[in-house]
C-alpha positions in Angstrom: -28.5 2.4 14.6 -25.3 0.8 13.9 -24.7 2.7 10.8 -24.3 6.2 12.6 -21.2 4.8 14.3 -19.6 4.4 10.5 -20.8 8.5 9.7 -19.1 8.8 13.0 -16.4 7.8 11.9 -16.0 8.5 8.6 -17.0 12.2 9.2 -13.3 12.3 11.6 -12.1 10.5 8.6 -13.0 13.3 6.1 -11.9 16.1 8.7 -8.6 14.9 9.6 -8.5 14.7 5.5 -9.1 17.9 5.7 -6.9 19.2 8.1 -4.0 17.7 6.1 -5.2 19.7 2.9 -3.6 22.7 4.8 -0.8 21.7 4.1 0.1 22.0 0.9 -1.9 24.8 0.6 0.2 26.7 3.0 2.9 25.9 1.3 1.7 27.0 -2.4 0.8 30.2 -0.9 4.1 30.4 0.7 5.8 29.6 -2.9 3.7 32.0 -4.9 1.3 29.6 -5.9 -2.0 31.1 -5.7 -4.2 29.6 -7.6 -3.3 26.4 -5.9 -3.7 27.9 -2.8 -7.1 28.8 -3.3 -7.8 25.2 -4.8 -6.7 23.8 -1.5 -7.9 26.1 1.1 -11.5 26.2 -0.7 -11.7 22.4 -0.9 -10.5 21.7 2.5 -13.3 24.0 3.8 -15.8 22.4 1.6 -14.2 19.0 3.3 -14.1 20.3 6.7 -17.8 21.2 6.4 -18.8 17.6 5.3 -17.3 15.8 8.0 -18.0 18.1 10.6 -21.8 17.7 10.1 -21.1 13.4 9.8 -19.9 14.3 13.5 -22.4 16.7 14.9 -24.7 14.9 13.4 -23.8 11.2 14.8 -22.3 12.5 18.0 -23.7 11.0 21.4 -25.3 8.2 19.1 -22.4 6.2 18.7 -23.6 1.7 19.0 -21.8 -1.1 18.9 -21.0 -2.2 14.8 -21.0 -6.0 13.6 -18.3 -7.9 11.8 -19.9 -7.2 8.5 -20.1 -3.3 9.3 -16.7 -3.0 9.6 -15.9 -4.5 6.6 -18.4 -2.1 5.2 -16.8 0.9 6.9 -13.4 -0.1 5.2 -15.0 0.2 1.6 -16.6 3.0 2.5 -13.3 4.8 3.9 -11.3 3.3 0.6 -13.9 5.1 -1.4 -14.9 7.7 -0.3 -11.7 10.0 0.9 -10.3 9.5 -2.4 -13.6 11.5 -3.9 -13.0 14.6 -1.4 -9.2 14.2 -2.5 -9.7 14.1 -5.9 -11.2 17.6 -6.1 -8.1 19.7 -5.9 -7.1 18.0 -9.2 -10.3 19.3 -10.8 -9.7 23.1 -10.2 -6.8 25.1 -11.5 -3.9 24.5 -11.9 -4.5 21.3 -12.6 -7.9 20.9 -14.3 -8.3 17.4 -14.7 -11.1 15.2 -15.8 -13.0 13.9 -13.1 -11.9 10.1 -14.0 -8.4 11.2 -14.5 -8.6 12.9 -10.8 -10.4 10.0 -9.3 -7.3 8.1 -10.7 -4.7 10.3 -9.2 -5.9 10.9 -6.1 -6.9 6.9 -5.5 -3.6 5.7 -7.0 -2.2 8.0 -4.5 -4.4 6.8 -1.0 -3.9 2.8 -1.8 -0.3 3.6 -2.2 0.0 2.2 -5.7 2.1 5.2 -6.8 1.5 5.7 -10.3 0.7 9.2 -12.1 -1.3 9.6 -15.7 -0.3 13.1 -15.7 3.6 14.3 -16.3 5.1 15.6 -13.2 6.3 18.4 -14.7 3.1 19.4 -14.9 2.4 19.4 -11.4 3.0 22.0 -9.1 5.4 21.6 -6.3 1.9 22.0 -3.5 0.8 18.8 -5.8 3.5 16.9 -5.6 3.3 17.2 -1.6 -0.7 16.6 -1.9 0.2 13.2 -3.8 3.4 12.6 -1.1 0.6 13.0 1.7 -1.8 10.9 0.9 -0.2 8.2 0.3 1.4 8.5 3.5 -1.8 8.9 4.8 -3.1 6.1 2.9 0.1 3.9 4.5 -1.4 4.7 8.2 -5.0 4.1 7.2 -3.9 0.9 5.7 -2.3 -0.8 9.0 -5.3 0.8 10.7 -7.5 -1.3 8.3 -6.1 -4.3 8.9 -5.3 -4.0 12.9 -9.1 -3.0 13.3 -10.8 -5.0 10.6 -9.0 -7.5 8.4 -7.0 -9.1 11.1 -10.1 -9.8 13.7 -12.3 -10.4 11.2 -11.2 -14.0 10.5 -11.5 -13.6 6.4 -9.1 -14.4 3.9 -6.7 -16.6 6.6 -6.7 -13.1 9.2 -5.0 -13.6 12.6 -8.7 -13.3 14.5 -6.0 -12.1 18.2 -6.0 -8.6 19.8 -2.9 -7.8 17.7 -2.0 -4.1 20.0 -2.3 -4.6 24.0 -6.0 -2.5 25.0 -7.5 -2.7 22.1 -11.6 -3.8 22.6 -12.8 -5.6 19.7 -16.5 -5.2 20.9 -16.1 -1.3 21.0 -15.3 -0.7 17.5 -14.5 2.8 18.1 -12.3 2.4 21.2 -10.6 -0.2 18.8 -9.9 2.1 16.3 -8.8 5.1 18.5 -6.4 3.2 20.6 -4.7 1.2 17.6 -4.3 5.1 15.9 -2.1 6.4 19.2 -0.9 2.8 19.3 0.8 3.0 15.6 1.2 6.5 15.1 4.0 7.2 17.3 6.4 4.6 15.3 4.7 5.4 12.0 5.7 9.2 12.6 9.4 8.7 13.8 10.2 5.9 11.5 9.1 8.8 8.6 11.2 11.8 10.3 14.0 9.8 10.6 14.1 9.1 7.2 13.7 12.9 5.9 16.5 13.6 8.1 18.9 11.3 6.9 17.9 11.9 3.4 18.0 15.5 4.0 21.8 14.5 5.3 22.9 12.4 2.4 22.3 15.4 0.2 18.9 15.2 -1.4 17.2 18.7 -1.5 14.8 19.1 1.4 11.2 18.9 -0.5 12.5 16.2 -2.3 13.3 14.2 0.9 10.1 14.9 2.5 8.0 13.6 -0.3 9.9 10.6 -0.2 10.0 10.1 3.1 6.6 10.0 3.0 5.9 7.5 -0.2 8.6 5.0 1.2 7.3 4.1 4.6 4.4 4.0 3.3 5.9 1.8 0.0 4.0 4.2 -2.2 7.0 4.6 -5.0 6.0 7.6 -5.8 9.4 9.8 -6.8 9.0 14.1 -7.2 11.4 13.8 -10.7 9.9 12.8 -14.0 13.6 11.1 -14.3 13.0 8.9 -11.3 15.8 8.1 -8.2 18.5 8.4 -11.2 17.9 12.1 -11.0 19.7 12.4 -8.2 22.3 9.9 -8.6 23.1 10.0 -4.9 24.0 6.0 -3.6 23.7 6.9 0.7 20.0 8.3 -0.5 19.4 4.8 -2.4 20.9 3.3 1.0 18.4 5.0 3.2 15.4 4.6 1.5 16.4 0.7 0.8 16.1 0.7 4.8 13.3 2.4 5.3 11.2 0.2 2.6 12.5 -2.7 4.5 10.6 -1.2 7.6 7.5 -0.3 5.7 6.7 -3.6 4.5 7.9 -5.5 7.8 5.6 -6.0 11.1 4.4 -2.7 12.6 4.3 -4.3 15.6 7.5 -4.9 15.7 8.4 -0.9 15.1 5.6 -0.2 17.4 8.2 -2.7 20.2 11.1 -0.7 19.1 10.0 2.9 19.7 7.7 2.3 23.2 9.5 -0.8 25.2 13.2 0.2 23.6 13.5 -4.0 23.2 16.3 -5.0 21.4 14.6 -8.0 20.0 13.1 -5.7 17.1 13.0 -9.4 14.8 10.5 -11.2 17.5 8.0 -11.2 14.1 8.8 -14.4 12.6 7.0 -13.0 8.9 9.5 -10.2 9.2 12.1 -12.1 9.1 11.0 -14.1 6.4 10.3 -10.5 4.4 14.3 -9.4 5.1 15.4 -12.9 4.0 13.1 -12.5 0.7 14.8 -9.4 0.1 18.3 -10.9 0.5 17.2 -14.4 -1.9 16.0 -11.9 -4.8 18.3 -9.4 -4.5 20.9 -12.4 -4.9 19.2 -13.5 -8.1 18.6 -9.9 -9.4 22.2 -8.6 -9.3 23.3 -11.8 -10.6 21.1 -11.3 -13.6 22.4 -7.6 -14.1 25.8 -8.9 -13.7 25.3 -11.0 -16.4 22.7 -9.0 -18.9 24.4 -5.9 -19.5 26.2 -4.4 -15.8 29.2 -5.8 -16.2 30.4 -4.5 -12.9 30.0 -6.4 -9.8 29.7 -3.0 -7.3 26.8 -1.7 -9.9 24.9 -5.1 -10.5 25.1 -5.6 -6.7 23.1 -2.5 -6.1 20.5 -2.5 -9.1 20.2 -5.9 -7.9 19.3 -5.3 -4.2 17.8 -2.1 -4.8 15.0 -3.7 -7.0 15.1 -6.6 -4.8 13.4 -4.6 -1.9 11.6 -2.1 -4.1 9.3 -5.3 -5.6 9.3 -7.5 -2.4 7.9 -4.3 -0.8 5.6 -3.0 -3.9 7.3 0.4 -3.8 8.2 0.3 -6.6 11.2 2.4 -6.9 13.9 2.1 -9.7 17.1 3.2 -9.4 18.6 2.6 -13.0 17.3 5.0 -15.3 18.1 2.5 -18.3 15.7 1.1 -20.6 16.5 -2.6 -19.2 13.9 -4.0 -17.0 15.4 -4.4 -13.7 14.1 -8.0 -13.1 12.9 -10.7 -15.4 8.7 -10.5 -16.6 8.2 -13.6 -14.3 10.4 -12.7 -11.1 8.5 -9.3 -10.6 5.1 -11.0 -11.2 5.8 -13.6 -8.8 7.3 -11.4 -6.3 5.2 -8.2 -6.4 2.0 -10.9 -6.2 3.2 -12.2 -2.9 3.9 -9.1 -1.1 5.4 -7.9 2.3 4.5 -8.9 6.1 1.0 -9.1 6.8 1.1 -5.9 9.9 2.5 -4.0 7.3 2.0 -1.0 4.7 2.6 -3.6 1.8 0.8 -4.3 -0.6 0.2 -8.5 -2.9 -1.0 -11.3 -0.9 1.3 -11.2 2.1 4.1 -13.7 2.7 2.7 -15.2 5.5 -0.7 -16.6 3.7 2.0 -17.8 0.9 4.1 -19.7 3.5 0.7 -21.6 4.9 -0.2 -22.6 1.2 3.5 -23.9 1.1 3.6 -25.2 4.5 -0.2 -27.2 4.5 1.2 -28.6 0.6 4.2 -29.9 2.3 1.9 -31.5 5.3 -0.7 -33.2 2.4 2.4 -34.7 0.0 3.9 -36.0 3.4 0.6 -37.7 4.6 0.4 -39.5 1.0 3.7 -41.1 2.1 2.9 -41.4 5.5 -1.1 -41.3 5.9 -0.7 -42.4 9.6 1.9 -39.9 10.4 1.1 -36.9 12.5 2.2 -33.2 11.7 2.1 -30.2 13.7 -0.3 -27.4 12.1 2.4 -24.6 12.6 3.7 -21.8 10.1 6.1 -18.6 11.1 5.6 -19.6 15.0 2.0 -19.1 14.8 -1.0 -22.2 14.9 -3.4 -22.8 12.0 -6.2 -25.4 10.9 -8.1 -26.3 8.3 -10.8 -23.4 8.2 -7.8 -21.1 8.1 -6.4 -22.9 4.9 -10.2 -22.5 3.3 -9.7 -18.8 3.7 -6.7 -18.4 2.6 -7.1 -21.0 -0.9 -10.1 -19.1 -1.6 -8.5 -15.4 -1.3 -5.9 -17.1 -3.5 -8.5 -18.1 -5.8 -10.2 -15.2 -5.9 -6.7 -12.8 -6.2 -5.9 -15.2 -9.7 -9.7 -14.8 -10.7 -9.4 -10.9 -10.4 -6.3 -10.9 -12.0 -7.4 -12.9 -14.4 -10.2 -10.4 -15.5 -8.9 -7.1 -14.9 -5.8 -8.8 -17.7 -9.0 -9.6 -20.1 -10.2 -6.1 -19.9 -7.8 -3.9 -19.8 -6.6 -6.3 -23.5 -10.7 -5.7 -24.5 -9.3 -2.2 -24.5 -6.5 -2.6 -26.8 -3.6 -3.3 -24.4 -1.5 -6.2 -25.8 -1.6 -9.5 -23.3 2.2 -9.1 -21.7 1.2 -5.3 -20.1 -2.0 -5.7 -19.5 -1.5 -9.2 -17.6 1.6 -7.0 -15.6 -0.8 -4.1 -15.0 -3.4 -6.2 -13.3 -1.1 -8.1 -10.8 0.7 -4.5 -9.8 -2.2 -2.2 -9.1 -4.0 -5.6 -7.4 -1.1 -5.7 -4.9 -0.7 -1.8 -5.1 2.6 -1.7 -7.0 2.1 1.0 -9.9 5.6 1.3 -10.6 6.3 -2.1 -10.8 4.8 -2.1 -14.6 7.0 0.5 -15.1 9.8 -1.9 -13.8 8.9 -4.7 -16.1 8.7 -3.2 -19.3 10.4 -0.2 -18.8 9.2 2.9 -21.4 6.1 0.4 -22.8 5.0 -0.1 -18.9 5.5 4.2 -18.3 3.3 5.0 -21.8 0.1 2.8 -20.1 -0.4 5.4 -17.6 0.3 8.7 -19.7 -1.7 7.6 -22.7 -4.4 6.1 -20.9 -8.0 6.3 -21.6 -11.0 7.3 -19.1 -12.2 3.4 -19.9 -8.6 2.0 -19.1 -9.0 4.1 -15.5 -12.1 2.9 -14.7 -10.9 -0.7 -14.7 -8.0 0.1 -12.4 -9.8 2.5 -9.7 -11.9 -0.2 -8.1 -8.9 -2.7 -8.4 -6.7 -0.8 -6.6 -9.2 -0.3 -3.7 -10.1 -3.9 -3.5 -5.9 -4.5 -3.6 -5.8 -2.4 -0.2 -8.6 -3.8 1.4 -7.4 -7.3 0.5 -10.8 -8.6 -1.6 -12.5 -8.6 1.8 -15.2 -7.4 1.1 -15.8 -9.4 -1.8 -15.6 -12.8 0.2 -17.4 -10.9 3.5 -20.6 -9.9 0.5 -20.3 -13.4 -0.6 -20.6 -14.9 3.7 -23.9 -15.5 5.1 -23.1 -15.9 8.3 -20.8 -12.4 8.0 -25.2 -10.9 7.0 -26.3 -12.2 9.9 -23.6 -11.5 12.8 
């Protein structure tokens, strides 16, 4: 049965899950933190002993998966860890509801970023729980769409073997040779940054935890008082790179660390992400310049800083003012759009938006020229019409959700400006980015919300990582019956 092969995988899913849970409870032992060591190390056993019997149990059985399954597979991966995470949350220390740990521990895994508890209620071992998985969430996410959204031809996918030796009729070979493929960059790229945070003076917990919530453009910071806490500009430098890399092609990291090449900008959509960056950073320090900096040095980097953090839904803020650090539109517009498509971002990806602008361009030119001819080309890459399809009706789809998530969440007493905020950043996985609008209104949503308010964003933020695929693939015949 094809279904054994996704226990098969899910159970390594749940074990490496596992594994990781050692960590932070190693380290609350090491810090005197026992009762979150024994929250930890009892959960992670209780997690080890689920997926170990998905294994045993489906080993030696493993058959060939269709299209569909895998799409399956993903929801089932999207929703499922975050239940075994979760459970940490719900014994002491922390005692949380089980909606209010559901939240934390899925906000965490899609990389969204946001927190409804205060962090100075967490203890330090949390903090690193929340770091790691949404690092871990970052890897699963390029895994999910090297593996699954990209060959699946869905919502305007690239339907090529994206990583050289990758088998897209062996779904598990796929899988395992695309995790040795990415891992390697994925792992430097984050060590790299701890160091040189580590270097520019930040204290060492502090850098690992955000090492591991930029590449992964998670936003999430280990100070209630945000990146101002620290007040440290090479820090603000380094992790400005570092989200540029997280939100630009893997493959083009992937290049870097095993051929050496020099021509690290051979992705076409990366480029486009850098030159997004540059464009609204422009704009942004511009607008602090002239709505309350007054300094050119200090609008100049508010203004990129927030540039990067919203084209790459992180998320992070670096002024600790009151003042949004981007008009209500700009973020909305920019966090909806996204980063590269082979990347950790969340939003749409720039690379469907460029098609929608590029096939708009080609139909206004054929009204003045109907006999003309235009070449179907966008970032280097060929499209056609049945790409187009997909990708207007993911647009579609992306407003509609919007759309209703804005309705509920204002059924729920939210007034329309926050709530229609809310809704485009945890879509496009960009928690902080509601902070970023509306400043101390957008940072009361999360802290005051109710069990009713979290169960509207949970599923949104899983369909936002998995890219509505699997509403469009439910919605496919011919997806049933491949």
């Amino acid at each position: 049965m094809a279904n054994v092969t996704i226990f098969f995988l899910l159970g390594i899913a749940i074990c490496v899950l596992a594994g990781t849970m050692l960590l932070p409870a190693a380290y609350a032992f090491a810090t005197g933190e026992l009762e979150a060591a024994l929250s930890f190390g009892v959960t992670s056993l209780i997690t080890a002993f689920v997926g170990g019997a998905l294994v045993v149990a489906t080993r030696g059985r493993v058959r060939p998966v269709s299209r569909f399954q895998t799409v399956v597979f993903a929801l089932i991966i999207w929703s499922a860890l975050p239940f075994f995470a979760a459970i940490p949350f719900l014994a002491e220390p922390m005692n949380l509801t089980l909606i209010s740990a559901l939240f934390e521990a899925v906000s965490a895994f899609t990389t969204t970023g946001v927190t409804s508890t205060p962090l100075n209620k967490f203890p330090l071992s949390y903090v690193l729980w929340f770091a790691l998985l949404q690092w871990l969430g970052g890897f699963a996410s390029l895994v999910t769409v090297f593996t699954i959204i990209a060959p699946s031809g869905l919502c305007g996918s690239l339907t090529q073997v994206a990583i050289p030796g990758t088998d897209q009729d062996d779904f598990v070979q796929s899988v395992k040779t695309t995790i040795f493929a990415l891992i390697p960059a994925y792992g430097v790229f984050t060590l790299v940054c701890l160091i040189l945070l580590w270097v520019a003076g930040i204290p060492f917990f502090d850098a690992l935890s955000l090492s591991l919530t930029t590449l992964s453009t998670g936003g999430f910071v280990p100070q209630s008082e945000g990146l101002s806490f620290y007040n440290n500009s090479m820090a603000e430098l380094v992790l400005m790179i570092f989200m540029v890399v997280g939100a630009t092609s893997a493959l083009t990291h992937r290049n870097l660390i095993v051929t050496r090449s020099l021509r690290v900008f051979e992705n076409r959509e990366s480029n486009y992400v850098i030159a997004m960056c540059l464009v609204v950073g422009a704009l942004l320090s511009l607008w602090q310049f002239f709505a309350g900096e007054g300094e050119v040095v200090a609008a100049l980097k508010t203004g990129f800083f927030a540039a990067i953090s919203l084209v790459t839904t992180t998320g992070y803020q670096v002024s600790s003012s009151d003042m949004p650090v981007a008009p209500y539109g700009l973020i909305i517009a920019v966090v909806f759009v996204g980063g590269a498509t082979f990347s950790t971002a969340g939003g749409m990806k720039l690379y469907r938006l460029a098609l929608i602008i590029k096939q708009s361009t080609r139909e206004l030119t054929r009204i003045l020229h109907p006999h003309g001819i235009t070449a179907m080309r966008a970032g280097g890459r060929e499209y056609d019409i049945q790409m187009m399809k997909s990708i207007w009706a993911l647009f579609v789809v992306y407003l509609a959700l919007v759309a209703v998530t804005a309705l509920a969440l204002g059924l729920m007493g939210i007034k329309f400006d926050l709530a229609f905020l809310t809704s485009v950043a945890m879509l496009s996985n960009a928690g902080p980015a509601v902070t970023a609008g509306l400043g101390e209104e957008g940072l009361l949503l999360f802290s005051s919300a109710t069990g009713g308010v979290k169960l509207i964003l949970i599923p949104v933020m899983i369909l936002g990582r998995v890219e509505i695929l699997v509403l469009l693939s439910l919605g496919n015949l011919v997806y049933w019956r491949s």
